[in-house]
C-alpha positions, 0 to 999 in steps of 0.5 A: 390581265396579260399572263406574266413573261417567263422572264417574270416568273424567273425573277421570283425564286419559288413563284407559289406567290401567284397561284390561287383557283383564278390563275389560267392555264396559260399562266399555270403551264409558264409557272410549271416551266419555271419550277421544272427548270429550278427543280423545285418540283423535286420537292414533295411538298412543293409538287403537291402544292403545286398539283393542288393548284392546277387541278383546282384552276378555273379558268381554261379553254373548253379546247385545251387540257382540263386543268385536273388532266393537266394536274395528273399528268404532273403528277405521273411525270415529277421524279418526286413522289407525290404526298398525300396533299397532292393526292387529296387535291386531286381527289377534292378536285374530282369531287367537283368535276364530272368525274367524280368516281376517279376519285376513287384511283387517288384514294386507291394510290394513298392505300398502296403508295410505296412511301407507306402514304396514310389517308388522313381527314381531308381524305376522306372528307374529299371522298365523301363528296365524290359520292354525291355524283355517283350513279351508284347509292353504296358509295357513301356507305362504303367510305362511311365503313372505310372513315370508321376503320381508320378513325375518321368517323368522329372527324365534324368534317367527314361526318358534314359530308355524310350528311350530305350524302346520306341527304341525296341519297333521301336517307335522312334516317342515316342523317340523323343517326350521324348527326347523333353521333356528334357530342357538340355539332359544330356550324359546319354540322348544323348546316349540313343537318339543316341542308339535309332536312331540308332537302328531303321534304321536311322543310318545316323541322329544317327551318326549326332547326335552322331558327335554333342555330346560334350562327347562320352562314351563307350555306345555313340561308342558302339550305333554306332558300333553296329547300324552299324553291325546291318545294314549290313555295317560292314566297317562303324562299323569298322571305327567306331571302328578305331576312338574310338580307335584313340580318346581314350577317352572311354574304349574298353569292351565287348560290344564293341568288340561283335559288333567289332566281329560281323562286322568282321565276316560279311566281313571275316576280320580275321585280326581284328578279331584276334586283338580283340581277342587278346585285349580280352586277354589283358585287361583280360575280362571276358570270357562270353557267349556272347563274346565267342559266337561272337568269335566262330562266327567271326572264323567260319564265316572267314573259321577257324573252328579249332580255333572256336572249341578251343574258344568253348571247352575253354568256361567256360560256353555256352547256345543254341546260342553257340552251334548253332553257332558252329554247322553253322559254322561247316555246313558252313565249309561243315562239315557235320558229324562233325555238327552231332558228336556235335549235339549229344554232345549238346544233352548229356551235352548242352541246348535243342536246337532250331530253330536255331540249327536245321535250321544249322543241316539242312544246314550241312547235305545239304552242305554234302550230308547227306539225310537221315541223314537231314531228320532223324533231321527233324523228330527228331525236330518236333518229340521228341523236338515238334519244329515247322517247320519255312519256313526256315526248309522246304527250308532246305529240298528242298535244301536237295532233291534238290542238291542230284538230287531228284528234283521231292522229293524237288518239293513235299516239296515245295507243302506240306508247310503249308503256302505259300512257300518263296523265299528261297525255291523256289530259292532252287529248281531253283539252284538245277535245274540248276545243274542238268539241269531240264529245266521245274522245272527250268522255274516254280521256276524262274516264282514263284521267279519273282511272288514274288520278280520282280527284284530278279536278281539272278533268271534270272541268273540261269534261263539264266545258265539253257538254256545256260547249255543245248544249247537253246542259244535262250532262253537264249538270250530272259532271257537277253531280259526281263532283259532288259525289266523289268530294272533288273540288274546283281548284280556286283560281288564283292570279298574281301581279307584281306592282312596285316590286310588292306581289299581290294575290287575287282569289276568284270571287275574293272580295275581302280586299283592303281596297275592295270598294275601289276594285269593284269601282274599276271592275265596274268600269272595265266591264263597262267599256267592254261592253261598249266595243261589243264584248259578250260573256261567255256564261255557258263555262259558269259551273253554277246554278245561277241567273244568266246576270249572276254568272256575268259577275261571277266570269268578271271576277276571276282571279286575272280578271281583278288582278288587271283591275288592279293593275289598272288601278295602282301602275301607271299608264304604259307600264306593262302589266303582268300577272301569273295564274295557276290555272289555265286561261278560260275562254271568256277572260282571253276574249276579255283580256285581249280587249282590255289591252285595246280599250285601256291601251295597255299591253298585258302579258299573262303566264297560265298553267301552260304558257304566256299570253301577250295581249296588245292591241286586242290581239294576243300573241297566241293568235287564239291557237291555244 
């Protein structure tokens, strides 16, 4: 919308008509001219409202003045004296700025106002939000104090902020005890109770709390679709998501669908994804950085980078969380010099990077291959960006060295960590030493793993592949003994497909299928038409006893594998196949997938523990560097 004329504005004698938290700067600066030369802003009342609206606007250039410096500077130069309500919107404002301990400055000028100003509800409302955003954990106790020296503490507001603040701070003891305090909670209260459950891991009491409450709003379903997703049970999230929307009794918005995207994300559920993107379009939200993140995110995550990048490129406005979340999704995708062509756009026209950027880079230059690129990043981020190494970055190495066979290079990485080396780096070396069947580094990073994690399952298996992979079934066979022994289990396989917007699950060796006899039949027939282009399984990963037939059967039945199977069955020809595993891909089912995509003529794109296979054509786009 064109801003109004100057000319415009003078027609209206006190033009508060046009301000609301969408108005432009642009239009906010002709508006403040206006009032300047009517004198209106001589009023108290009148400067405060009009602060207030300022320093809420949304919508400014990143190049022009913020709108809550613009507000403050009117502030400090109208010759009336500023009441509590314009001093409560700038405190309210820095609540949810990047600033939030100027807050503080506001509350301060209240205190020792010469107008003998008195902080009141909204206050202290205000000034506990600013505390979610302080590096410090006693700024909630002390405006907690400071609310009950002056009386606010009773205030349902005041105490909803509490909670909050108490729930990030993970004290849901101090919550409860506030949440005691209150005679007859309100929604508000009841919400924010819900919320701080739920973010402090009790998920279940959160949702019994929630299941008790008269009234849900947007914010109660919101607690527990995000608690859900931040938990890792993003199927819980989802149903969640399916009876607020069956209900129907509060309003779908960002925040929802955030979380919504998020759990998508989690399982590979494109379908719904899509949905709630679709709903994006529909109810015309507006495109922040925060649900343009989460959709980039939830695209990269199910395998389809190409609308990832259109959301990002469509993107009015994005910040270091964007494009880091384009950057992995291109280095889980295996695109590693595409994660480098847009790590070099960011550097021309995007924020600095950060950790989390250039634990990506890492990952994308390892997925490909890319060593000297990888190690030229490493250099570059502790260099000329003066970004400190996380453990995680020098895993990132170790995996770099070690998937291109330099193991003895990746072992003195792993030596030379300033602080004791991770899980994550020794698991590393152990998965590079079974692929290049180094059986004595090998043995070193599955005693380290088990140093540190007793039951770490995966160790065992890798260690197990190792021997297998050399012949030395003896062993082999004594890793299977301590397993035993040690009462560690083998993580059941488990893959996911989504068919008409309905997820399907398939365990490993699972035969309890409601169309179990249609599933062996295509089983059946993929191994059939395997066999016939020369596909040979790879029984030695079999950890069982068995007869070289049993262990056949046993490989075909892995989780992906019948997930394909049934795809194949019940999606119709061409449409692409995905499915999302929880385990890494083993040997035998990469080899047979890549065939599959060739005998069947159908593309399969299938997400692991620690990237995306392509499959087309017999290839994958891993180019078997995996």
């Amino acid at each position: 919308m064109r801003a109004p004329t100057i000319r415009a504005i003078s027609a209206v004698p006190c033009p508060f008509s046009l301000l609301d938290p969408s108005t432009g700067l642009q239009e906010l600066r002709q508006i403040h001219a206006q009032l300047l030369v009517n004198d209106h802003l001589a009023d108290s009342r009148k400067l405060g409202k009009f602060a207030a609206a300022v320093a809420l606007s949304r919508h400014y250039k990143p190049s022009s003045t913020p709108p809550i410096d613009y507000a403050e500077l009117i502030i400090s130069h109208s010759p009336a004296q500023p009441n509590v309500f314009s001093l409560n919107s700038l405190i309210r404002a820095h609540s949810k700025g990047p600033t939030p301990l100027r807050g503080f400055l506001f509350f301060r000028q209240i205190l020792h106002s010469s107008g003998n100003l008195l902080p009141d509800n909204y206050t202290f409302t205000f000034l506990v939000r600013c505390c979610v955003g302080l590096p410090s954990n006693s700024g909630g106790a002390a405006v907690h104090a400071a609310a009950l020296r002056r009386g606010f503490a009773g205030d349902s507001h005041v105490q909803s902020g509490l909670i909050h603040v108490y729930a990030e701070l993970g004290l849901l003891d101090c919550c409860r005890r506030v949440y005691g305090e209150m005679g007859q909670p309100d929604l508000v209260s009841q919400t924010a109770m819900v919320a701080a459950t739920a973010r402090c891991g009790e998920i279940e009491l959160a949702r019994e709390m929630f299941d008790e409450m008269p009234t849900r709003d947007s914010v109660a379903w919101n607690a527990m679709i995000a608690g859900f997703e931040q938990l890792g049970r993003p199927r819980e999230a989802l149903k969640v998501f399916l009876q607020m929307q069956t209900e129907g009794s509060a309003e779908i918005n960002e925040a929802t669908v955030v979380s919504v995207l998020a759990a998508c994300g989690q399982i590979g559920a494109l379908g719904c994804g899509r949905w709630a993107h679709h709903y994006v379009s529909k109810a015309r939200l507006r495109m922040t950085v925060a649900l343009g993140t989460a959709l980039v995110d939830m695209y990269a995550k199910c395998g389809d980078m190409g609308r990832a990048m259109e959301v990002f490129d469509e993107m009015p406005e994005r910040n270091v969380t964007t494009w880091s979340a384009a950057i992995n999704g291109l280095a889980l995708n295996g695109a590693g010099e595409d994660c480098l062509a847009l790590f070099r756009r960011m550097e021309e026209e995007g924020p600095r990077p950060n950790e989390i950027t250039f634990l990506a880079l890492l990952r994308g230059c390892s997925s490909a291959g890319m060593v000297e690129q990888g190690l030229g990043i490493f250099d570059r981020m502790r260099g000329y960006y003066q970004v400190q190494p996380w453990q995680e970055h020098y895993g990132c190495l170790v995996d770099l060295y070690g998937r291109a066979g330099r193991l003895d290079e990746a072992a003195a990485v792993i030596e030379s960590m300033p602080s004791e080396p991770h899980i994550g780096a020794w698991s590393a070396l152990l998965s590079s030493c079974r692929t290049h069947n180094n059986k004595e580094l090998g043995e070193l990073a599955a005693f380290k793993i088990t140093e540190l994690e007793a039951k770490n399952d995966g160790a065992y298996v890798q260690l197990y592949n190792i021997y297998a992979g050399s012949g030395n079934w003896a062993a082999a066979g004594g890793v299977r003994d301590m397993m035993r022994t040690r009462g560690v289990s083998k993580e059941p396989g488990c893959s996911a497909v989504e068919i008409s917007g309905k997820l399907h699950e398939f365990f490993s060796g699972d035969r309890s299928h409601s169309r179990q006899a249609e599933l062996e039949a295509m089983a059946e027939e993929v191994a059939r038409r395997l066999r016939a282009v020369g596909y040979v399984p790879a029984t030695s990963l079999v950890m069982f006893d068995l007869e070289e037939e049993e262990k056949e059967d046993a490989l075909a039945r892995h989780s992906e594998r019948i997930a394909i199977a049934f795809a194949l069955l019940n999606s119709p020809e061409g449409e692409i196949i995905r499915v999302v595993k929880n385990l890494r891909v083993c040997i035998d089912c990469h080899e047979a997938s890549k065939l599959i995509s060739l005998v069947f003529r159908r593309d399969i794109i299938v997400r692991d523990r620690s990237r995306f296979h392509h499959y087309k054509d017999g290839k994958c786009s891993c180019r078997d560097y995996w």
